[in-house]
N, C-alpha and C positions, 0 to 999 in steps of 0.2 A: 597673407591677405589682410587686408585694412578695410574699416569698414564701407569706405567708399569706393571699393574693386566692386565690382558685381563676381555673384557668385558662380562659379561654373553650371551650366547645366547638363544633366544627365537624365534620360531617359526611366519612370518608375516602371512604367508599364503600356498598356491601350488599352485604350476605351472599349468595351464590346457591348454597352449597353447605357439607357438610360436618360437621362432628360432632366431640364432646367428643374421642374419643380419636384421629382423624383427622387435626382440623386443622378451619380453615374456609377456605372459597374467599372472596376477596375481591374484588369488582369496582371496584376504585379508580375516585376521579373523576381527569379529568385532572390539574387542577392540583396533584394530591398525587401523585401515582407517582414523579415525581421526588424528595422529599424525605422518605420512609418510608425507615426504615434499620430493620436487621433488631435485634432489641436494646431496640425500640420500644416504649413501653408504649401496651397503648390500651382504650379503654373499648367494648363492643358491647353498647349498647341495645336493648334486648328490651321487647317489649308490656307484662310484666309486670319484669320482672328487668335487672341491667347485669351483664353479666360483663367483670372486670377480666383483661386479656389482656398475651401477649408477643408482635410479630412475630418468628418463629423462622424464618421461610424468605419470598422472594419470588422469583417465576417471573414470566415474561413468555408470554403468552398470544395469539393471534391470532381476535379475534374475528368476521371475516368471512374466509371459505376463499377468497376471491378472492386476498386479497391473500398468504397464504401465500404461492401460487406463482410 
């Protein structure tokens, strides 16, 4: 790849939450939560529109309350 190929895209995650002045939630797939560094640029595909974006913050989330405790 040369710098003037575009780079393939793949899929991080979806959106489940959030807003322009907010932020957005993101639900990562597995195989990416490990390698998203905050600093990150990334693209969020929309039905009609892409918005070109910054990772500015990630959290770690627990999404079944079993396992919390």
């Amino acid at each position: 790849m040369s710098a003037s190929e575009p780079r393939a895209s793949h899929s991080l995650g979806v959106v489940t939450d959030g807003g322009f002045a907010a932020g957005l939630t993101v639900r990562l797939h597995d195989a990416h939560a490990e390698t998203l560094q905050v600093g990150s640029f990334v693209v969020v595909d929309g039905d009609r529109n892409r918005y070109f974006s910054l990772v500015a913050d990630l959290q770690l989330r627990v999404t079944d309350p079993n396992v919390a405790s």
